[in-house]
PyMOL CGO cylinders between C-alpha atoms (Angstrom):
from pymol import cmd
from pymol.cgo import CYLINDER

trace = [
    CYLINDER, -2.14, -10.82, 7.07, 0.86, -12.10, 8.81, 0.3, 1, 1, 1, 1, 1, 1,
    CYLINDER, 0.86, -12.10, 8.81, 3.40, -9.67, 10.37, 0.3, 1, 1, 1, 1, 1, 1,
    CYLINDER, 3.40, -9.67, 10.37, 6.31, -12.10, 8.80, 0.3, 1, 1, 1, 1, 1, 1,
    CYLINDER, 6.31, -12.10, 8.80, 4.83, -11.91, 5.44, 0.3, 1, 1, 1, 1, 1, 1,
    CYLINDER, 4.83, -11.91, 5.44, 4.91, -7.84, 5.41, 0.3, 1, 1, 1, 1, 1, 1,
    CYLINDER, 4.91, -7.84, 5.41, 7.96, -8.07, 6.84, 0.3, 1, 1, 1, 1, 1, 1,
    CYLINDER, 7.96, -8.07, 6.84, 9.03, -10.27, 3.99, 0.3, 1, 1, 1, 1, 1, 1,
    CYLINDER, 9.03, -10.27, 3.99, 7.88, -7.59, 1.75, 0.3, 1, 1, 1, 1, 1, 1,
    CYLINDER, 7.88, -7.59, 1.75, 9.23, -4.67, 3.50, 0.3, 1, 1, 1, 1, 1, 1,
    CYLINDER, 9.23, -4.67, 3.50, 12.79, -6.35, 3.05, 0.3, 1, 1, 1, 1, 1, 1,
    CYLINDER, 12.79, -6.35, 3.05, 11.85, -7.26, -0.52, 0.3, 1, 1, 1, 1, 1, 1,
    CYLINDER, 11.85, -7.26, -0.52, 11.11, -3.10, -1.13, 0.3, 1, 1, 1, 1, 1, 1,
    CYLINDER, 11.11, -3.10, -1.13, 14.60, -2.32, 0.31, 0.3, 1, 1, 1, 1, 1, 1,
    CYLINDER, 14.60, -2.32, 0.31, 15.92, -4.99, -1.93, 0.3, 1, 1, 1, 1, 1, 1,
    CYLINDER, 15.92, -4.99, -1.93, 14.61, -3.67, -4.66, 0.3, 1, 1, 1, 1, 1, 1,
    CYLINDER, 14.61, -3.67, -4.66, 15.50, -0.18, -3.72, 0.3, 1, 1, 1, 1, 1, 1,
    CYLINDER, 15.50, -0.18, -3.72, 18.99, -1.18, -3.24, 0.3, 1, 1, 1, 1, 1, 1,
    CYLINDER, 18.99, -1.18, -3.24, 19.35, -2.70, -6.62, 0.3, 1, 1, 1, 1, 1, 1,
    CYLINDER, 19.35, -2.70, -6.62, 18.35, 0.58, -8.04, 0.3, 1, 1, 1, 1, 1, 1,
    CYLINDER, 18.35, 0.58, -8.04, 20.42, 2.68, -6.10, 0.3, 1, 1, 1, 1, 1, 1,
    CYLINDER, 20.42, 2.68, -6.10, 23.18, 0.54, -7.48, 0.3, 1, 1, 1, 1, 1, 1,
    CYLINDER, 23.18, 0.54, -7.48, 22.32, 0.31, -11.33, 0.3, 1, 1, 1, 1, 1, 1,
    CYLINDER, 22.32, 0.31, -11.33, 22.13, 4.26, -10.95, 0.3, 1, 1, 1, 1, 1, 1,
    CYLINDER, 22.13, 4.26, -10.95, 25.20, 4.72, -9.32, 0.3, 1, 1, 1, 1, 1, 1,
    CYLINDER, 25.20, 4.72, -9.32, 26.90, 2.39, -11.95, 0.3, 1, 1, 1, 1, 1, 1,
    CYLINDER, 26.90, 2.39, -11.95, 25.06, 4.29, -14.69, 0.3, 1, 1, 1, 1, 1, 1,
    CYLINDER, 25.06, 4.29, -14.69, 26.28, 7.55, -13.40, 0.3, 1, 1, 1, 1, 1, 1,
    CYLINDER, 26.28, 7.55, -13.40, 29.93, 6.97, -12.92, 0.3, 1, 1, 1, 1, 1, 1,
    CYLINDER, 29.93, 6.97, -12.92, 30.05, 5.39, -16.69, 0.3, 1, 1, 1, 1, 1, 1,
    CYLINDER, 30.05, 5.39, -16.69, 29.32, 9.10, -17.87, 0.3, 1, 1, 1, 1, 1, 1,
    CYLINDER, 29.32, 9.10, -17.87, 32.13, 11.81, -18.20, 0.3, 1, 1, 1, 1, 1, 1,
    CYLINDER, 32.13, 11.81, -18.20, 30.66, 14.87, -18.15, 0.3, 1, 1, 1, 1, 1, 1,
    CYLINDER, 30.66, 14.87, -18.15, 31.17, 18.40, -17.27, 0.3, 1, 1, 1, 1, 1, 1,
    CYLINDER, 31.17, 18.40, -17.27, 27.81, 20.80, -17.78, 0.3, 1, 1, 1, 1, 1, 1,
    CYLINDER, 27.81, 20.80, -17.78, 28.67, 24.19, -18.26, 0.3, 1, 1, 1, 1, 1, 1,
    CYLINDER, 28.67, 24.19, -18.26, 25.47, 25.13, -20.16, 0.3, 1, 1, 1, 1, 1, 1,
    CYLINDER, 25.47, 25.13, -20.16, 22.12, 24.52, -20.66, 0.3, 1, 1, 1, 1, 1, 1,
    CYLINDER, 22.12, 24.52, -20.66, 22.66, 22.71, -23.77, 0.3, 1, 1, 1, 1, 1, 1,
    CYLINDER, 22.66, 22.71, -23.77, 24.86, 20.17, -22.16, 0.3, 1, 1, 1, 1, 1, 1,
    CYLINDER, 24.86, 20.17, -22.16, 21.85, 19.68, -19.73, 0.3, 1, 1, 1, 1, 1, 1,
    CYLINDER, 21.85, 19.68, -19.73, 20.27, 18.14, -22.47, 0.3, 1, 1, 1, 1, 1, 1,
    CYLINDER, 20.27, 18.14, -22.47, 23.26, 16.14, -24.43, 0.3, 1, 1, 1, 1, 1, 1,
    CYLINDER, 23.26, 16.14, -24.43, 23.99, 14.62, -20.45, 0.3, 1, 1, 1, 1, 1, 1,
    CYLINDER, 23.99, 14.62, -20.45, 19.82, 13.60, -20.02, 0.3, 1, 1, 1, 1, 1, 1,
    CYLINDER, 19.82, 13.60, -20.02, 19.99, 11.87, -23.57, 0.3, 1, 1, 1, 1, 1, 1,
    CYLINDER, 19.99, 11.87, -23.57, 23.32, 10.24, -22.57, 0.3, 1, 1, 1, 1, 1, 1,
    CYLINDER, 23.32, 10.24, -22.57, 21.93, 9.14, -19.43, 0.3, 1, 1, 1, 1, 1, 1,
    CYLINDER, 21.93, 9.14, -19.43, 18.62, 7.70, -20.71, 0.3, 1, 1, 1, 1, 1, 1,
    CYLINDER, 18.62, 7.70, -20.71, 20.54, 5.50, -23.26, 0.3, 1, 1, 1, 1, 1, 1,
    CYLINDER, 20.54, 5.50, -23.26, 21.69, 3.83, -20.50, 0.3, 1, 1, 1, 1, 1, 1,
    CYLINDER, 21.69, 3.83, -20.50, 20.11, -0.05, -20.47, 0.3, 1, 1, 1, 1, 1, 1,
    CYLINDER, 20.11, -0.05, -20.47, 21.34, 0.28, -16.48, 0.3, 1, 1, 1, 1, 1, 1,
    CYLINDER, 21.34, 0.28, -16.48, 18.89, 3.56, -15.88, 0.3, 1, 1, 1, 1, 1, 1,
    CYLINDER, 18.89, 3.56, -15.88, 15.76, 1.58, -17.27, 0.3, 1, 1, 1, 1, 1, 1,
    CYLINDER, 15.76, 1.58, -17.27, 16.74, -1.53, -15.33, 0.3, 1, 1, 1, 1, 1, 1,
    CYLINDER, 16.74, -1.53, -15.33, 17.46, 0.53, -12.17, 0.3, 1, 1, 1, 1, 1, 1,
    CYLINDER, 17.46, 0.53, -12.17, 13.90, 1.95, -12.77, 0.3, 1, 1, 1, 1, 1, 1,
    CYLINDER, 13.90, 1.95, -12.77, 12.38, -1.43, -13.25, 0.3, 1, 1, 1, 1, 1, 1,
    CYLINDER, 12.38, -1.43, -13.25, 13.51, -2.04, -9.64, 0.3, 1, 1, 1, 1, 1, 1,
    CYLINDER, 13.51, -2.04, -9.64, 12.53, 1.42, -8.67, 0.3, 1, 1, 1, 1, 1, 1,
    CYLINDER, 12.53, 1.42, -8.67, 8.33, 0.54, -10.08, 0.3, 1, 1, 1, 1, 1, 1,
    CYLINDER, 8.33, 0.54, -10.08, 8.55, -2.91, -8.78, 0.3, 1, 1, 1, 1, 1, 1,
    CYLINDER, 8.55, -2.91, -8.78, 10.32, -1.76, -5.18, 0.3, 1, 1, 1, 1, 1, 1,
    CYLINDER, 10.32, -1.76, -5.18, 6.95, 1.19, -5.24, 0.3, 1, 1, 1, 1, 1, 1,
    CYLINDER, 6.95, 1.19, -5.24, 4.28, -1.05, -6.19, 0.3, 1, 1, 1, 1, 1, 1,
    CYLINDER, 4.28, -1.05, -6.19, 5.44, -3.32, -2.93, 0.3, 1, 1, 1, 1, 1, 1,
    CYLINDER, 5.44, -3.32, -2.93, 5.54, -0.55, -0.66, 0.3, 1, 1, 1, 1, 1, 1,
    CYLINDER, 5.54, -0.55, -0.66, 2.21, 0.92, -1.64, 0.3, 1, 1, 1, 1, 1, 1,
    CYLINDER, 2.21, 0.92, -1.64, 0.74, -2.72, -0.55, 0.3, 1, 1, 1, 1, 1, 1,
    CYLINDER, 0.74, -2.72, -0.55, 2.40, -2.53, 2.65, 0.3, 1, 1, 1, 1, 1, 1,
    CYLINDER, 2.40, -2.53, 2.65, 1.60, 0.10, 3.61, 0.3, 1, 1, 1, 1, 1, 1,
    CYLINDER, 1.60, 0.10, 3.61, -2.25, -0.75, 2.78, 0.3, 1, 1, 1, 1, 1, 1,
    CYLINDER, -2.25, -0.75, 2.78, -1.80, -3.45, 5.31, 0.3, 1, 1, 1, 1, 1, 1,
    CYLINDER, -1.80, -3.45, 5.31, 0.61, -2.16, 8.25, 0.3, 1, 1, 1, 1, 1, 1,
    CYLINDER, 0.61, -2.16, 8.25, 1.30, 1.09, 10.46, 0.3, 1, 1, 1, 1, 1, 1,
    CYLINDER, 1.30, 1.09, 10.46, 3.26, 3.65, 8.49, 0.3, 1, 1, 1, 1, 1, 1,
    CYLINDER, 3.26, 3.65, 8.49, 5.79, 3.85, 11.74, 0.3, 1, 1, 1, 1, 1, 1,
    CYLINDER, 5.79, 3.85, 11.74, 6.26, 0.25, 11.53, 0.3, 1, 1, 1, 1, 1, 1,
    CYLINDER, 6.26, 0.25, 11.53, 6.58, -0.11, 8.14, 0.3, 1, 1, 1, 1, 1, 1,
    CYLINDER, 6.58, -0.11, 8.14, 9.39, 2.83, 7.60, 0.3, 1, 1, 1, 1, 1, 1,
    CYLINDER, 9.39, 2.83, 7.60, 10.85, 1.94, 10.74, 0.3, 1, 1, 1, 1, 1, 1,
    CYLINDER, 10.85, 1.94, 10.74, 11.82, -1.92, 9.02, 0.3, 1, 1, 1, 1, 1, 1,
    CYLINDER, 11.82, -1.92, 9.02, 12.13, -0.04, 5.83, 0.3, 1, 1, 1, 1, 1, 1,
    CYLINDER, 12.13, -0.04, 5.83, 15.78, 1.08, 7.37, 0.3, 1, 1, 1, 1, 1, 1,
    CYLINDER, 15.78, 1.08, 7.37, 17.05, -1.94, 6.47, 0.3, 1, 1, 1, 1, 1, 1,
    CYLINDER, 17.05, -1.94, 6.47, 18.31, 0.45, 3.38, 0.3, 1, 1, 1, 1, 1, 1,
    CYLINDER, 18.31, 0.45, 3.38, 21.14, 1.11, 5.05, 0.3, 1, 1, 1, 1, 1, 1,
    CYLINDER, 21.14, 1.11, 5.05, 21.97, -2.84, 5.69, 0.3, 1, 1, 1, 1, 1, 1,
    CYLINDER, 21.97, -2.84, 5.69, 22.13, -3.19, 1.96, 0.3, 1, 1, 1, 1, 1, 1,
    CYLINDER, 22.13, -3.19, 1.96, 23.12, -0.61, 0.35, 0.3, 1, 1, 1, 1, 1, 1,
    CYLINDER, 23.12, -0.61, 0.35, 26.39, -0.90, 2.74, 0.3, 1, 1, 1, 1, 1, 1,
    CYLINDER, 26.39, -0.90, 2.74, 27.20, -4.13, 1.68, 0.3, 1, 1, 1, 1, 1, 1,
    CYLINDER, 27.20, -4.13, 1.68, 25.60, -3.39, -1.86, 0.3, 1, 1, 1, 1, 1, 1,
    CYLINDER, 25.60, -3.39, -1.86, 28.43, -0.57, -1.78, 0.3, 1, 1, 1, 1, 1, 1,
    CYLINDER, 28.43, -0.57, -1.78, 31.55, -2.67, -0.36, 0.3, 1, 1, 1, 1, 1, 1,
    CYLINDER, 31.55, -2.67, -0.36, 30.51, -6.16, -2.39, 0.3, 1, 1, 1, 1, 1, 1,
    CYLINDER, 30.51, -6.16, -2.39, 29.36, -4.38, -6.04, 0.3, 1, 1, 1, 1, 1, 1,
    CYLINDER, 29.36, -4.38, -6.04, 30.79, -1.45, -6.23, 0.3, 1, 1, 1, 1, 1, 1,
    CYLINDER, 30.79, -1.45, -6.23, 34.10, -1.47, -4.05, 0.3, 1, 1, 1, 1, 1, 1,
    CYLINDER, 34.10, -1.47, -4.05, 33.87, 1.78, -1.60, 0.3, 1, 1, 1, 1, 1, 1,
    CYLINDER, 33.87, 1.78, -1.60, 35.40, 1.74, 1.32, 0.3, 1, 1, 1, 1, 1, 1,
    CYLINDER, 35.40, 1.74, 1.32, 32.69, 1.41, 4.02, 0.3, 1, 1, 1, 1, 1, 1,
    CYLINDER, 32.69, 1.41, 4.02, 34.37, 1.77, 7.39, 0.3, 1, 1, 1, 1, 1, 1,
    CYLINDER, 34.37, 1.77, 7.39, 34.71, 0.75, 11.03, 0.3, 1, 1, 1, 1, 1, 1,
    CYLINDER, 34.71, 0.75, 11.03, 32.39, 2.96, 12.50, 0.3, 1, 1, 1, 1, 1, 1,
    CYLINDER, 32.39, 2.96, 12.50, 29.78, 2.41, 9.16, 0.3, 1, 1, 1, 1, 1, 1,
    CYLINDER, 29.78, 2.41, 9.16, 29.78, -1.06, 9.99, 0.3, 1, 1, 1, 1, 1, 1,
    CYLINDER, 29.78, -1.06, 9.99, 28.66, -0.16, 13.99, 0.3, 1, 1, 1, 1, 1, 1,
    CYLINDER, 28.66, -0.16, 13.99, 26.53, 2.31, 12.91, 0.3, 1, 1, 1, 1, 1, 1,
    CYLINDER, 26.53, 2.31, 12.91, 24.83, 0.00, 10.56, 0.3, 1, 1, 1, 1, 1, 1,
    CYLINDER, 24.83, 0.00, 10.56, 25.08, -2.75, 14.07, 0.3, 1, 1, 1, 1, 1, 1,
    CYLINDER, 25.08, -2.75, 14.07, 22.97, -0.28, 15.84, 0.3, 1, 1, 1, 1, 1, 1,
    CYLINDER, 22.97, -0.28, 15.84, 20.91, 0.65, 13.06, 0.3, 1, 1, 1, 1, 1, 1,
    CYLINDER, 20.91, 0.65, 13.06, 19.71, -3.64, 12.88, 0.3, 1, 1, 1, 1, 1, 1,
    CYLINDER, 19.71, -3.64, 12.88, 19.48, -3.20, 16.44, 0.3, 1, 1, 1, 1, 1, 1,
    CYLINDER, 19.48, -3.20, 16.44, 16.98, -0.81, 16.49, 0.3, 1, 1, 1, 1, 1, 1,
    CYLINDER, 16.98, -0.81, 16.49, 14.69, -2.57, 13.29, 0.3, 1, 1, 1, 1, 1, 1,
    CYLINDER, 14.69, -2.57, 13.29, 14.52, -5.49, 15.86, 0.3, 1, 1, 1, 1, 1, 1,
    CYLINDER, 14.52, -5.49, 15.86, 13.32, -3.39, 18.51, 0.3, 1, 1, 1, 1, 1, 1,
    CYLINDER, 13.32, -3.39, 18.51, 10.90, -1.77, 16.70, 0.3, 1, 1, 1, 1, 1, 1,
    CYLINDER, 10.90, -1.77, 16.70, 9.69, -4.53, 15.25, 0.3, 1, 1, 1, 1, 1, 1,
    CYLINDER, 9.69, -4.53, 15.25, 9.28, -6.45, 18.65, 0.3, 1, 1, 1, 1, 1, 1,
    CYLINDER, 9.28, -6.45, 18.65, 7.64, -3.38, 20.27, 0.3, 1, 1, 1, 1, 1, 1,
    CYLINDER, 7.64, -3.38, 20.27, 5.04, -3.20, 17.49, 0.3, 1, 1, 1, 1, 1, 1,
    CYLINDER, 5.04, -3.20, 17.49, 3.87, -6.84, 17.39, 0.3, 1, 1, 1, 1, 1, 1,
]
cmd.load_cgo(trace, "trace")
C-alpha cells in the first residue's frame, strides 16, 4: 500500500478528529450548567445527549476510529502516531477560524515546529 495513501488517511483521521473536537466543544459551551448534586449529573447527561452536535461530533469520532484502526493494520504504530500530530495543526486553526480563541504567537511556532517534526519523521521512516 502506498505510504501517500496512509498518509492520506492518517490526515483524514485527524480531520475527522478535529471536527469532533469542535462539535463537542460547541455542544458544551451551549449548556449552562452548574452540578452541585448527583441528580444534576443526570439532568446535565440528558441535556447533553439532546444535543444533534454530540451525535454528529460522534459520527466523526466512529468514522475518524474506523480509519485509524486500518492504518494502523497497514503502517508502524510510531509512524502512524507520529503523522497523527497533525491534531494540533487543526485543531489550532479549527480553534482560531470556528470557534474564535485566541491562539497566540508562540502557539503558532510551536505548532511550526510541531509540522517540522511530522516531516521529519515521516522522511526518516520511508
Amino acid at each position: 500500500m502506498s505510504v501517500f495513501f496512509i498518509l492520506f488517511l492518517i490526515i483524514l483521521t485527524s480531520l475527522f478528529d478535529t471536527i469532533n473536537q469542535l462539535f463537542l466543544k460547541t455542544s458544551i459551551n451551549s449548556l449552562d450548567f452548574n452540578i452541585k448534586s448527583v441528580s444534576q449529573v443526570a439532568t446535565f447527561i440528558k441535556q447533553l445527549i439532546s444535543l444533534p452536535k454530540v451525535w454528529i461530533g460522534f459520527i466523526f469520532c466512529t468514522l475518524s476510529l474506523c480509519i485509524w484502526l486500518f492504518v494502523l493494520s497497514k503502517a508502524d504504530l510510531n509512524y502512524a502516531f507520529s503523522a497523527d500530530s497533525m491534531h494540533y495543526i487543526f485543531i489550532a486553526l479549527g480553534s482560531k477560524l470556528f470557534l474564535n480563541e485566541k491562539v497566540g504567537t508562540r502557539r503558532w511556532v510551536g505548532t511550526i515546529f510541531i509540522v517540522i517534526g511530522i516531516i521529519l519523521i515521516t522522511w526518516s521512516n520511508y
